[in-house]
C-alpha positions in Angstrom: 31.1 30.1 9.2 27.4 29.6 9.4 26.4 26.1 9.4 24.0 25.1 6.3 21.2 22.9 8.1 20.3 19.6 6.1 16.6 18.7 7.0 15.1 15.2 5.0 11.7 15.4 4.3 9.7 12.2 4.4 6.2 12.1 5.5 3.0 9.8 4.4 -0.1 11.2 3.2 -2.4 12.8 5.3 -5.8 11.0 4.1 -8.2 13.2 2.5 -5.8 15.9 3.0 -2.6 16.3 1.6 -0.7 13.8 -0.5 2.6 13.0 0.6 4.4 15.2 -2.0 2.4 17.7 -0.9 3.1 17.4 2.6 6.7 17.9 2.1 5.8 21.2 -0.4 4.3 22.1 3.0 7.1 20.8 5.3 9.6 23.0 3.0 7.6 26.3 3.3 7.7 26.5 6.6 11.1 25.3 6.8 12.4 28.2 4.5 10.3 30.8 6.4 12.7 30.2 9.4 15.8 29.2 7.8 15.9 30.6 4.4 19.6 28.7 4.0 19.1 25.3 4.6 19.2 22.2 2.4 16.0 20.5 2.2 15.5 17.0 0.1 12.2 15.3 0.0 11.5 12.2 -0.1 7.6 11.4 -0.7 7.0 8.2 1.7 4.0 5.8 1.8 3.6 2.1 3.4 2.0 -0.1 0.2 -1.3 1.0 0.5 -3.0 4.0 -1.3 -0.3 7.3 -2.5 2.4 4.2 -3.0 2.5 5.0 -6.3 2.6 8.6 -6.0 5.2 8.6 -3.8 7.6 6.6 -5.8 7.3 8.2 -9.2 7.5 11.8 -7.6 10.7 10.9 -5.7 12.1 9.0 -8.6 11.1 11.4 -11.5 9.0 8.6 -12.7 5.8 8.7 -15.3 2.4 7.1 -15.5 0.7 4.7 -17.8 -3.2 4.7 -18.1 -4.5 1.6 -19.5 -8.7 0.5 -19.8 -9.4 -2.5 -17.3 -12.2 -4.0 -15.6 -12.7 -2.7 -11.8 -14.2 -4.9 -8.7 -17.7 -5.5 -10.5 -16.5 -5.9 -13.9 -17.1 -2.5 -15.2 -14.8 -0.4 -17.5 -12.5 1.9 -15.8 -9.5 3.8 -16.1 -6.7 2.7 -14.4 -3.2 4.1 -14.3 0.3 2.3 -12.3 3.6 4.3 -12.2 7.1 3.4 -13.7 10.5 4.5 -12.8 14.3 3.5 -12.6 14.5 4.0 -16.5 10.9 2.0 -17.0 12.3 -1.1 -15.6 10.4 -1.2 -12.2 6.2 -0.7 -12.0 4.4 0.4 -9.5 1.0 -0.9 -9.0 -1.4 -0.3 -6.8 -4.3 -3.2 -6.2 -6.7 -0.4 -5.3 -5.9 1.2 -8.8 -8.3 -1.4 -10.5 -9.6 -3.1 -7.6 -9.8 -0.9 -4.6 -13.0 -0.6 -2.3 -13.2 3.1 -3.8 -15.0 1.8 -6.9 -17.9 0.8 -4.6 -20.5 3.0 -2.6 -21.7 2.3 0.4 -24.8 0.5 -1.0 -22.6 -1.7 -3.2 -20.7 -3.1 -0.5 -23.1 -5.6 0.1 -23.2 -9.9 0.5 -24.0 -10.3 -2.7 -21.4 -8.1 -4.4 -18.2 -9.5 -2.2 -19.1 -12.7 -3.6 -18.7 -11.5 -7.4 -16.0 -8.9 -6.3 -12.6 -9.4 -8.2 -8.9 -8.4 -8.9 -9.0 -9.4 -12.4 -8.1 -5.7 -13.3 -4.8 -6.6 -11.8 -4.4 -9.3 -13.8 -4.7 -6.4 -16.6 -2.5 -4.2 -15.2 0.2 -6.5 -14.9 0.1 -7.6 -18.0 0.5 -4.3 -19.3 3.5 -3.6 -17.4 5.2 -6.4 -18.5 4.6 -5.7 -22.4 6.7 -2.8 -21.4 9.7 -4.7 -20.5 10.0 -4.3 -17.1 12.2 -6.5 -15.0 10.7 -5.7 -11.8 7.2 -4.8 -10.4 6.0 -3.8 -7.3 2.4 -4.7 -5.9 0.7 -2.4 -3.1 -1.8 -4.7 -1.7 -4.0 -1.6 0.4 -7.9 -1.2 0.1 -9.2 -3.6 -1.8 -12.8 -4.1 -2.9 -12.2 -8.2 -3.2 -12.0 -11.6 -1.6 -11.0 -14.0 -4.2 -7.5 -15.0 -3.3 -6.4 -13.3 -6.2 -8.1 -15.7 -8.6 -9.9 -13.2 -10.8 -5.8 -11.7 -11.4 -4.5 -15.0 -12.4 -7.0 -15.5 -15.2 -6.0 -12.4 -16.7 -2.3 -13.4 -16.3 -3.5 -16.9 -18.0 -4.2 -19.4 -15.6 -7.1 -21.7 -16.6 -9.6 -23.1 -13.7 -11.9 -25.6 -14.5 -14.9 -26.6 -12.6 -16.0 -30.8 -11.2 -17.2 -31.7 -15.1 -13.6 -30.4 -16.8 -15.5 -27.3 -17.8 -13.7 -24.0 -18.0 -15.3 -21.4 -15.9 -15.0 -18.3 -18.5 -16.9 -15.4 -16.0 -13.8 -13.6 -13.8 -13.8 -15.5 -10.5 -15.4 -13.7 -6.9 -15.0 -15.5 -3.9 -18.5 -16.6 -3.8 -17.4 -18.6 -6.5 -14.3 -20.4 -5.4 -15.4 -23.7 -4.4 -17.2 -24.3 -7.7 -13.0 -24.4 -9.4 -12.0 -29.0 -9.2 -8.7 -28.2 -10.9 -6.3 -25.4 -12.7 -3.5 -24.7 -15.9 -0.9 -23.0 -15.8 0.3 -24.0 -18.8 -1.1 -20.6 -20.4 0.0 -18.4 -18.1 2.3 -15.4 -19.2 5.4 -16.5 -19.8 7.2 -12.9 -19.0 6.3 -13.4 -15.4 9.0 -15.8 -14.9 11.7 -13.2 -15.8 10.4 -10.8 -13.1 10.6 -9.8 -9.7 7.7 -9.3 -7.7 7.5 -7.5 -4.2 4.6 -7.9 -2.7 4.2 -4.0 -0.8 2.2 -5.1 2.6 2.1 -4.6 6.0 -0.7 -7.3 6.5 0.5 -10.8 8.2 -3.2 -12.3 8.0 -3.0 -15.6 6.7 -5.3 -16.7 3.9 -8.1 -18.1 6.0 -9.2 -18.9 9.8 -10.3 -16.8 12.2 -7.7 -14.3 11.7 -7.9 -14.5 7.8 -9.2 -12.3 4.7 -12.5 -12.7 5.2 -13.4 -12.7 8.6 -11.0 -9.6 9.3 -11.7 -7.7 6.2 -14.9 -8.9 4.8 -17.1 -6.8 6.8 -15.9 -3.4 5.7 -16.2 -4.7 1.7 -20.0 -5.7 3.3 -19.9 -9.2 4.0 -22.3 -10.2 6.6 -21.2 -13.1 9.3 -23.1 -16.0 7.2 -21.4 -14.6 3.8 -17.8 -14.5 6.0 -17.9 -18.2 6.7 -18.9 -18.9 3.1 -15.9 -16.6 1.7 -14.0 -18.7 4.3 -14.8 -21.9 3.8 -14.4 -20.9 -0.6 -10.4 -20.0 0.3 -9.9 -22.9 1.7 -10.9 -24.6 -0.8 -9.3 -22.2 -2.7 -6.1 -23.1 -1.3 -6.4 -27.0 -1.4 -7.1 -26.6 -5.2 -3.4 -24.8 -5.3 -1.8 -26.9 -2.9 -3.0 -30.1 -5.3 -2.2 -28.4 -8.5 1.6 -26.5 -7.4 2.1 -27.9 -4.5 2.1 -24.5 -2.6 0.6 -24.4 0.7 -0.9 -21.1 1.2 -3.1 -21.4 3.6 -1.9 -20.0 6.6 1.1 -18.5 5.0 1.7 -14.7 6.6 0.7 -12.1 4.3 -1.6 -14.2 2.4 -4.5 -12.8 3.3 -3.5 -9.7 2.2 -6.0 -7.7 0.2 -8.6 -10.1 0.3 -6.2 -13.2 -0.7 -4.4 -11.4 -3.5 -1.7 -12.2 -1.3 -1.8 -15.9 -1.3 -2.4 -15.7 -5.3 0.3 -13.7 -5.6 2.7 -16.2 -3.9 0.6 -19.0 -5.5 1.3 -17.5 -9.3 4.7 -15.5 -9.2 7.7 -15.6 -7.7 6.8 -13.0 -5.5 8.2 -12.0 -1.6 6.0 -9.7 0.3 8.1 -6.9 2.8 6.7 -4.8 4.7 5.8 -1.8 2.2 7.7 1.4 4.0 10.8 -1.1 3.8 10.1 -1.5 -0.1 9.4 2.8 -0.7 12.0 3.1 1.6 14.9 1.3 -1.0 13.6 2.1 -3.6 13.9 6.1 -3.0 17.2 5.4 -1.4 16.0 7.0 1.7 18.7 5.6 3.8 21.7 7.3 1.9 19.4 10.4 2.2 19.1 10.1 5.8 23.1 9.5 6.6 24.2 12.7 6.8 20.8 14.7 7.8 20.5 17.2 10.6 17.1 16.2 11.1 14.7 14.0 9.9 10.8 15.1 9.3 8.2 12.5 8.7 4.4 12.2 9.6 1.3 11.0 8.9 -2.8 11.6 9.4 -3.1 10.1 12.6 -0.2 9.0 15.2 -0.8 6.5 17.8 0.4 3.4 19.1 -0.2 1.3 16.5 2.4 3.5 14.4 5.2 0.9 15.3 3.3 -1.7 13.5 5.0 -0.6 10.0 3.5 2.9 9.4 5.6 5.2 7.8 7.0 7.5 10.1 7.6 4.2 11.9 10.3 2.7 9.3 11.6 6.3 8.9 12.8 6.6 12.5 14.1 3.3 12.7 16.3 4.6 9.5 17.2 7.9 11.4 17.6 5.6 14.5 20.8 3.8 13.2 22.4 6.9 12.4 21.4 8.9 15.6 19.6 11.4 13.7 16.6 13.7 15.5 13.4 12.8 13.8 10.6 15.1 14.3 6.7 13.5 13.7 3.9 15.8 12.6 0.0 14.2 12.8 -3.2 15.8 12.3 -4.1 13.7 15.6 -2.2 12.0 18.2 -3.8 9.1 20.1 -3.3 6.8 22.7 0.4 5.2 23.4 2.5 7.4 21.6 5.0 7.3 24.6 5.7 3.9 23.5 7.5 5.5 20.2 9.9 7.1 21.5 12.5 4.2 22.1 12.1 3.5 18.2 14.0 6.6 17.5 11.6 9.4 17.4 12.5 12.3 19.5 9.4 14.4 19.3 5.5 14.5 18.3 3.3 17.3 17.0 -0.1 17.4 16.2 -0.9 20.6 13.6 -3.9 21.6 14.9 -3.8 25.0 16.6 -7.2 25.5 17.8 -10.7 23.6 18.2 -12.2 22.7 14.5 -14.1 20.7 12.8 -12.9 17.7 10.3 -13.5 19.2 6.9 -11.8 22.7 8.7 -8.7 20.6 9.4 -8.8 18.8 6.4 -8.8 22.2 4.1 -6.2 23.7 6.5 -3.6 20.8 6.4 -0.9 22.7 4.6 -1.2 25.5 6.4 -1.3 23.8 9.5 1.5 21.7 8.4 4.0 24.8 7.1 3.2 26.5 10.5 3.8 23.9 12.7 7.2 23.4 10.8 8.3 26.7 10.7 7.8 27.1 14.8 9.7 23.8 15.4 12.6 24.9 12.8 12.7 28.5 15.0 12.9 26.8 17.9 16.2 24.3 16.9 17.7 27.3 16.0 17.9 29.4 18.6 21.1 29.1 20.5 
């Protein structure tokens, strides 16, 4: 009797290529090409930042909800956040209503990080929590902001007020943070307390210092070293507000500094607890039970390199596979420096899907392709006795 080969599928995006649904559609194809007979599940993957949402309501059967909400600059956009496990549990992505992709180059400027917020998550919060959901998970990846999450809590409700007990009305930047002398909660939605937050981030930045929000993100949102120190020095004021007012020190709490601060507001506001995110898209697709009795495991993401074992997806995939002594198999449009140093983390072998000298937007364009080759070659190979 012909053994029937069970493969897992469970790769990341490939940026600008391929999301990660459709890098398993590719995965399969080839898969089938050179064994026809096998079982193949797939299971979408991402690590909290951008195609978390994606990947959660394609593995779960999920839907999304499109709601009207302010982006980084306080214009009207279009927003949408996923829900699945029978609408109880949302999936939001920061970067939905207050991601860095809202800005061109020329507005991420000094002057525009300083009025930059996340009150659109605020919004989309709110919205998910009309819809009775007793869980909601935050992906905390490519932000536009720096305003430890300030410009959210006044959408949730929370009132700051500035030195002469006036309340500051405008949605809060980080350029305006040390104008805010107190704060009241006492408005603040009351749905929030019968919800679970997860905070979906790999970041351990704390709020501020020299390894904080500002001076290690600020300069790709287009703060300049002078306007760093100011969104610094704002934070922590920020933070001493919070500290006075809940008696939450968030200062240098890890994670905090997540997504320009909404981290530390998060933590500040909710009950929220931030895990690493593949850990959190790993549960919540129950990739493990997927993985137990698996043949082999295939993952992958855009680029592979040493800095993969800090919590990247194919990462917390292998470590899964790891337990149960199950081949996992990485695919990268690129692999860089130090991915020798993988291998004791439970992945037994790396392939980059290029072929053959090309440029970018070639590879880019050619990902599935490339991908479904690349698979079927590999599956070919395991199969020959």
């Amino acid at each position: 009797m012909v053994k029937i080969m069970k493969y897992i599928l469970a790769p990341d995006s490939f940026k600008d290529s391929m999301s990660a649904r459709e890098v398993c559609q590719a995965m399969e194809k080839g898969i089938r090409k050179a064994d026809p007979n096998s079982e193949i599940i797939a299971v979408p993957m991402a690590d909290g930042g951008e195609g978390t949402t994606a990947a959660l309501v394609d593995s779960q059967n999920g839907h999304y909800i499109t709601e009207e909400v302010f982006d980084p600059l306080n214009n009207k956009v279009t927003a949408t956040y996923g829900l699945i496990n029978n609408e109880k549990t949302a999936i939001i992505e920061m970067a939905a209503s207050s991601g860095l992709t809202f800005l061109t180059k020329k507005e991420r400027n000094p002057d525009n990080i300083k009025i930059a917020n996340t009150y659109g998550v605020g919004q989309l919060i709110n919205s998910a929590l009309k819809k009775g959901v007793n869980k909601i998970i935050i992906g905390l990846g490519g932000s536009a902001t720096n305003d430890g999450g300030a410009g959210m809590a006044q959408a949730l409700g929370v009132k700051f007020f500035d030195k002469n007990q006036q309340l500051i009305s405008h949605h809060l930047g980080g350029g305006d943070l040390d104008k805010i002398a107190s704060l009241d909660l006492s408005k603040i939605n009351p749905a929030l307390k019968q919800v679970e937050f997860i905070i979906a981030s790999d970041v351990t930045n704390p709020l501020i210092g020299p390894t904080g929000a500002s001076f290690t993100f600020g300069k790709q949102k287009g703060a300049d070293k002078v306007t760093q120190e100011l969104l610094d020095q704002n934070l922590a004021h920020y933070a001493q507000i919070i500290k006075k007012e809940t008696n939450k020190d968030i200062a240098l709490l890890p994670g905090a500094g997540a997504a320009g601060g909404l981290g530390a507001g998060l933590l500040s506001f909710t009950n929220a607890q931030l895990i690493p995110g593949v850990q959190v898209v790993a549960k919540e697709s129950h990739l493990e039970d997927k993985i137990k009795n698996a043949d082999i495991v295939f993952t992958g993401e855009g680029g592979t390199d040493f800095q993969t074992k800090y919590g990247k997806t194919p990462f917390g995939v292998a470590q899964i596979s790891k337990k149960y002594q199950i081949p996992v198999i990485s695919l990268a449009g690129t692999l860089g420096k130090g991915i020798e140093q993988l291998y004791s983390y439970g992945f037994t072998a790396f392939f980059s899907i290029i072929d053959r000298p090309c440029s970018l937007e070639e590879a880019l364009i050619n990902g599935p392709e490339n991908v479904s080759r690349t698979c079927e070659n590999i599956v070919r190979l395991l199969l020959q006795k």
